[in-house]
Each structure stands twice: as structure tokens, then as C-alpha cells.
PAROBA-815598 format. One line per field, with one value per residue (C-alpha): residue number from 0; y, z, x. Coordinates in steps of 0.05 Angstrom, whole numbers, padded with zeros to 5 digits, always signed. Each point is the difference from the previous one (the first is absolute). Example, Ala and Ser with C-alpha at 12.3 -4.5 7.8 and 13.67 -1.06 7.14 Angstrom:
<kelums>
n: 0, 1;
y: -00090, +00069;
z: +00156, -00013;
x: +00246, +00027;
</kelums>
This chain:
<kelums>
n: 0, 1, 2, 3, 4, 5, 6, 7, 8, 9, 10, 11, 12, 13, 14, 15, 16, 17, 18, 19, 20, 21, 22, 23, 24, 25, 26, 27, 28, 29, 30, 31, 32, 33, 34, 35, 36, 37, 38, 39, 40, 41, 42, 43, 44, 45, 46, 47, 48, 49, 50, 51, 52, 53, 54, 55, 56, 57, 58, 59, 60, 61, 62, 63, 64, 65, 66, 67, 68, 69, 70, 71, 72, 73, 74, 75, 76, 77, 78, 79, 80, 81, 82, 83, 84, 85, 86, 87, 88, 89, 90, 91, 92, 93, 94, 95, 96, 97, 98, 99, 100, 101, 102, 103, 104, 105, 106, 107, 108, 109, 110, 111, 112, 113, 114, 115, 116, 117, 118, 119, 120, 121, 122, 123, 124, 125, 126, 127, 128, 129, 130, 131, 132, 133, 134, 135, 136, 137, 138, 139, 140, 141, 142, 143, 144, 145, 146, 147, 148, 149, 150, 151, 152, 153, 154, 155, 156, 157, 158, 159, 160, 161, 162, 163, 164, 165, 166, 167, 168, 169, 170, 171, 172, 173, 174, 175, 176, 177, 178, 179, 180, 181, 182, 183, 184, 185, 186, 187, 188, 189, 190, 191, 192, 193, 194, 195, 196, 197, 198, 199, 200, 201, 202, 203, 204, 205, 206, 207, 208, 209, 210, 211, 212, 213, 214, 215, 216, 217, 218, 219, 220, 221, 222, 223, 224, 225, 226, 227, 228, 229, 230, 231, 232, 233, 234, 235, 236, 237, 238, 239, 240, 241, 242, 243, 244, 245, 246, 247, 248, 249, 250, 251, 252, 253, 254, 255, 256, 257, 258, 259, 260, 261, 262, 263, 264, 265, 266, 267, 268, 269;
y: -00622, -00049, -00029, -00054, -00056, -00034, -00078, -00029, -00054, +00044, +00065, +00043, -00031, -00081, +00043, +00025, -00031, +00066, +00034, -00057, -00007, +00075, -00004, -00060, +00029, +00000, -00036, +00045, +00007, -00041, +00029, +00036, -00044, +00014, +00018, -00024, +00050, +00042, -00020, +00056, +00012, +00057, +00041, +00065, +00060, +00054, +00069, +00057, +00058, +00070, +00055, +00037, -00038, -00017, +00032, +00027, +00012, -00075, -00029, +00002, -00068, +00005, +00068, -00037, -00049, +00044, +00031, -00057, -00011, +00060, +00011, -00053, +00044, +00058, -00042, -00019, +00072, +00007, -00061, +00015, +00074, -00042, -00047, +00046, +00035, -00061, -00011, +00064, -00011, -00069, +00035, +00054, -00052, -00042, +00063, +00025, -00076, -00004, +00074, -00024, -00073, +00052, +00045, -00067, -00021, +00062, +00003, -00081, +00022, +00071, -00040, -00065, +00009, -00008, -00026, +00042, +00003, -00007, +00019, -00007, +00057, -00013, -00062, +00004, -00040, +00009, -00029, -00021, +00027, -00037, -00062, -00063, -00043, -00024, +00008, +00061, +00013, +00075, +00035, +00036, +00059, -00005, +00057, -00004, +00047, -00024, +00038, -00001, -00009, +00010, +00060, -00004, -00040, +00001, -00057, -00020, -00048, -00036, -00023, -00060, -00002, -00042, +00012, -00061, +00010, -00050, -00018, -00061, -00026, +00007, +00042, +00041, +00055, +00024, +00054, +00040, +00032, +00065, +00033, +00055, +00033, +00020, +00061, -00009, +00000, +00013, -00030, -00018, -00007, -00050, -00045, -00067, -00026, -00078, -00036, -00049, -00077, -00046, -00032, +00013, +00050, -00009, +00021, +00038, +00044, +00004, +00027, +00048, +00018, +00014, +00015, +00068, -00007, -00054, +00002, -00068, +00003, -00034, -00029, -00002, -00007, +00029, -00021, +00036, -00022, +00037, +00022, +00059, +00031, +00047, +00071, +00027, +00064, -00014, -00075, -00051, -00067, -00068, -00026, -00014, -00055, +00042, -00029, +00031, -00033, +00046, -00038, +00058, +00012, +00036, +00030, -00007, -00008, +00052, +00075, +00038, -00074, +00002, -00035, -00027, -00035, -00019, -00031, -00005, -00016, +00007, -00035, -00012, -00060, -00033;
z: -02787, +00025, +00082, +00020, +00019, +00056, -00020, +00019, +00052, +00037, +00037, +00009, +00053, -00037, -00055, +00060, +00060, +00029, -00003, +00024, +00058, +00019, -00008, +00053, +00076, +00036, +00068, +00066, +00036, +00051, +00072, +00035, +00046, +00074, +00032, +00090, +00054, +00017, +00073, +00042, +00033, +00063, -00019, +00029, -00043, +00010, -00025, -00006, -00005, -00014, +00055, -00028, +00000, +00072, +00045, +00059, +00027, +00020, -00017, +00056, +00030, -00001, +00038, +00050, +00016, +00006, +00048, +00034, +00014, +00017, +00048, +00052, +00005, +00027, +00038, +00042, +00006, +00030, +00047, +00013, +00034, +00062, +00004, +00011, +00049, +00040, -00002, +00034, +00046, +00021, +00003, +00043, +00050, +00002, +00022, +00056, +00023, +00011, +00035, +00041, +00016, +00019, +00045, +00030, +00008, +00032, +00049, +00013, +00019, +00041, +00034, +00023, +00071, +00037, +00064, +00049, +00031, +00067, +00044, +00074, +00038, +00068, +00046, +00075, +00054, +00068, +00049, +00037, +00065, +00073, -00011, +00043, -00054, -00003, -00081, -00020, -00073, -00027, -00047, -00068, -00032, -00073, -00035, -00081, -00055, -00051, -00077, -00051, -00067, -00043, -00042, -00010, +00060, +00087, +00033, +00063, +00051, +00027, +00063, +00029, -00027, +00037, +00025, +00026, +00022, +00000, +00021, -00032, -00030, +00073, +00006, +00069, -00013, -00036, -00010, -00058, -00050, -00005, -00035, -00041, -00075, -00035, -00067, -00063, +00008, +00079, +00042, +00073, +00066, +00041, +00071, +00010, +00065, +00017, +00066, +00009, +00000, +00058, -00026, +00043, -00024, -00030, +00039, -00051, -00010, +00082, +00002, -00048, +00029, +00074, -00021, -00020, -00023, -00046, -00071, -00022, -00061, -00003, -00063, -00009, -00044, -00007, -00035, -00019, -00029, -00019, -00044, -00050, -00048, -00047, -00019, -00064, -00002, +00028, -00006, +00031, -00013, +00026, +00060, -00006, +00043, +00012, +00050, +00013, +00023, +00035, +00024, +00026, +00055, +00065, +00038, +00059, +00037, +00050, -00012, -00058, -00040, -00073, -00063, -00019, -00068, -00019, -00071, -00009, -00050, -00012, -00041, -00026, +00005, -00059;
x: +00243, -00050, +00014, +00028, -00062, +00028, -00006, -00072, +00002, +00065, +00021, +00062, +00018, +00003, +00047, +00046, +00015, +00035, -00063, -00038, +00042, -00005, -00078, -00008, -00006, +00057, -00003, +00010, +00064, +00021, -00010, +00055, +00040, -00016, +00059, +00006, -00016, +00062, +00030, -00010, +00076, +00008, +00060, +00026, +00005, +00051, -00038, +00047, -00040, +00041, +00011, -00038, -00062, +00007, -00063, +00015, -00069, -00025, -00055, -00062, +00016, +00068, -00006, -00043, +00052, +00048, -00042, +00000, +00070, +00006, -00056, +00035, +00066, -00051, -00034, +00075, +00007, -00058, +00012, +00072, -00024, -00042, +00051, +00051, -00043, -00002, +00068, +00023, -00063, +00039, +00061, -00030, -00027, +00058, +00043, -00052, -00001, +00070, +00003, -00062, +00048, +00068, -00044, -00023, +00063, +00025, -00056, +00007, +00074, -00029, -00050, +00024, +00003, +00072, +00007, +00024, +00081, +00008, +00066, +00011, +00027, -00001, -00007, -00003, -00012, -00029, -00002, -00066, -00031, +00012, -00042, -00007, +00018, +00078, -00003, -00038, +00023, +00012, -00035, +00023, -00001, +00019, +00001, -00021, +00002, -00048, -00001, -00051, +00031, -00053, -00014, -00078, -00022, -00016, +00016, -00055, +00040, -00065, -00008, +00026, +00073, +00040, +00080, +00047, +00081, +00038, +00081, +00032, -00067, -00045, -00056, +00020, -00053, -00071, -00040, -00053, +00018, -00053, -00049, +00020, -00015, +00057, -00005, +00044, +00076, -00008, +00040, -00015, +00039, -00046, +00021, -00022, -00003, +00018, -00014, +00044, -00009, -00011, +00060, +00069, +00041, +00054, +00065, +00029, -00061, -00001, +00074, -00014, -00050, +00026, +00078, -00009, +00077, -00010, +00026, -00028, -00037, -00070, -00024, -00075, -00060, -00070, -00055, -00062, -00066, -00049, -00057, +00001, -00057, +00025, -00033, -00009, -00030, -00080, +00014, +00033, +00027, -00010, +00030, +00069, +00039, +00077, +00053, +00067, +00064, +00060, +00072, +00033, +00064, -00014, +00064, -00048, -00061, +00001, -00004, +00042, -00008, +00029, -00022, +00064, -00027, -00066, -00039, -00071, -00037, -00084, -00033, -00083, -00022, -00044;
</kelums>
């Protein structure tokens, strides 16, 4: 069986187009389309990761924060133990200053120093010597009993007190008022002695004086300045400026007088 001579002048591919068509090259494919950049969008994520996964050990920079945070509460430990300490050193101080301000206070009281209380216990009158002139006054004899009323203190009268009687508001007589150091709590009888003024004399005081019956009451009034320093122990005080004022009730001026009523009253002078 003899071939089959394709026509001269022709090919397969003239006789059929399918072929011909399959033989020709095929042009490439078209490039994929590019698609936009994505838009990057922050969004939270809830992981749930199972129990039993969970680590308890943390990782090395977690454990170092923790440390952290926990480092401070050992640190206020630490600081809280001084400042404590300095608390009850506060409150330790604060108690021995206010023992130290009550012992002052006691011994402010205890110490102060009190004037001293005067009382009169005898007054008489005598009459003066022969003398040529017509109106010799009389001198008196006043009898005092002075008390100390201090607990932790002497009393030193200095020298140069100064004693004035008076009857209705006139001076009829003066005198000193002496030296003397008296102890704690002590009390003292002492007698001043007044000459009397160049003044007349009043005639009541006179017929007291001569009327030996005479139950005529005599008001009068003594006054006493004078100058104290107070002793403490080895020490004493500054000088101190006293005066004392008596109004007391004589029965009367001759012998066996009587103080019928009497008030005095000392004070110190600032």
C-alpha cells in the first residue's frame, strides 16, 4: 500500500485548519492582577489558653518585676522599725517633760516665798521722866509676835525697818523695827519701842493713860516697813520691800492692857 504524498505546493496544516491552529504558538498569559496593600487594623485578641498549659514558674523578667514590687514592701518594714523607735523616743520625752513641768510646778508653789503674819500682843504706855518741858510725850512698848510661814525658807528682817502708831489717822508715836533672822516655821515674840510725837496728845490716850480705872477702849493702828531677804538653804534672795499694817482694840494703856480686837495684814511689795 503505497503513502499518501502530501500535495506539492501544501502541508498538513493548509489540509486542516485544526491542526494548523494547534501548531501556531500560543501567546503568554496575561499577568496576574495586583491586588492593594492590606490596611493594617490594631485589634485585641482574647487567647484562652487551657489550665493546664498555664506556667507557674515566670519567665526571668517577669520574676524581676515582681521582685520589684515587692522589694518596696521590705523596704517599709525596714523603715517602719526606726520610725517607730522615734516615736516612743518622742513619747518618752514628752512624758519626762511634763514630770520635769509638775515638779516645777510643785517647787514654784514650795518655794514662792510668803510674807510673814504679824499679831500684836501687848501695847503699853509710859509715861515720861520729870522734864522741863510742859508736853513731854510718852513712849511705847508694843509687843509683836511675828511667824514665819514658810516651809523651806529664813526670813532676815534688815536693818532699818521703820514702826508708826497712829489714833484716828495722826501719827502720835515712832520707833524701829529690829534686826533679827528668823529659821523655817519659827515664830518670834519681839518689842518695838515708839517715842512719841512732838504733836499734843490726844486726851483720850492721856486719860487712859493716867486713869488707871478706865474702861474706854482705844482704837489704834500700826504700821511697819521694812526690808526682808529670804534664805534658801546657802543662798539668799534679793531684797524684798515688806510693810505690815495692824488696826487693833486696846482695853488700855496702862499696865494689865488687853488686845480687845486686832487685823493685820503683811504684804511684799513688787
Amino acid at each position: 500500500m503505497e503513502g499518501r504524498v502530501p500535495p506539492a505546493g501544501g502541508d498538513e496544516t493548509n489540509a486542516n485548519p485544526q491542526v494548523a491552529a494547534r501548531l501556531q504558538p500560543q501567546p503568554p498569559p496575561p499577568p496576574p492582577p495586583v491586588r492593594p496593600p492590606l490596611a493594617f487594623h490594631a485589634e485585641t485578641y482574647v487567647i484562652q489558653v487551657p489550665k493546664d498549659q498555664i506556667y507557674r514558674i515566670p519567665p526571668p523578667e517577669n520574676a524581676i518585676i515582681a521582685e520589684r514590687y515587692r522589694t518596696p514592701s521590705m523596704q517599709k518594714k525596714k523603715a517602719s522599725r526606726p520610725c517607730s523607735f522615734c516615736l516612743l523616743a518622742i513619747g518618752v520625752i514628752l512624758i519626762i517633760l511634763a514630770l520635769i513641768g509638775i515638779v516645777i510646778t510643785a517647787l514654784s508653789f514650795a518655794f514662792i516665798p510668803r510674807a510673814p503674819t504679824f499679831s500684836v500682843v501687848q501695847v503699853i504706855a509710859k509715861n515720861p521722866k520729870s522734864s522741863p518741858h510742859k508736853h513731854s510725850q510718852p513712849a511705847y512698848d508694843i509687843s509683836l509676835r511675828v511667824n514665819n510661814p514658810n516651809d523651806f525658807m529664813g526670813i532676815y528682817y534688815r536693818t532699818g525697818g521703820v514702826a508708826i502708831l497712829s489714833f484716828k489717822g495722826k501719827k502720835i508715836a515712832k520707833g524701829k523695827f529690829p534686826r533679827l533672822y528668823q529659821d523655817l516655821k519659827k515664830s518670834t515674840k519681839i518689842k518695838v519701842v515708839l517715842k512719841g510725837s512732838s504733836a499734843t496728845l490726844p486726851n483720850q490716850i492721856e486719860k487712859s493713860m493716867k486713869d488707871k480705872k478706865s474702861k474706854l477702849p482705844i482704837l489704834l493702828s500700826l504700821n511697819v516697813k521694812f526690808q526682808v531677804k529670804m534664805k534658801l538653804g546657802t543662798m539668799k534672795t534679793w531684797i524684798i520691800d515688806s510693810q505690815v499694817a495692824c488696826t487693833f482694840k486696846v482695853s488700855k494703856l496702862g499696865v494689865g492692857s488687853r488686845i480687845l480686837w486686832q487685823k493685820c495684814q503683811t504684804e511684799f511689795e513688787s
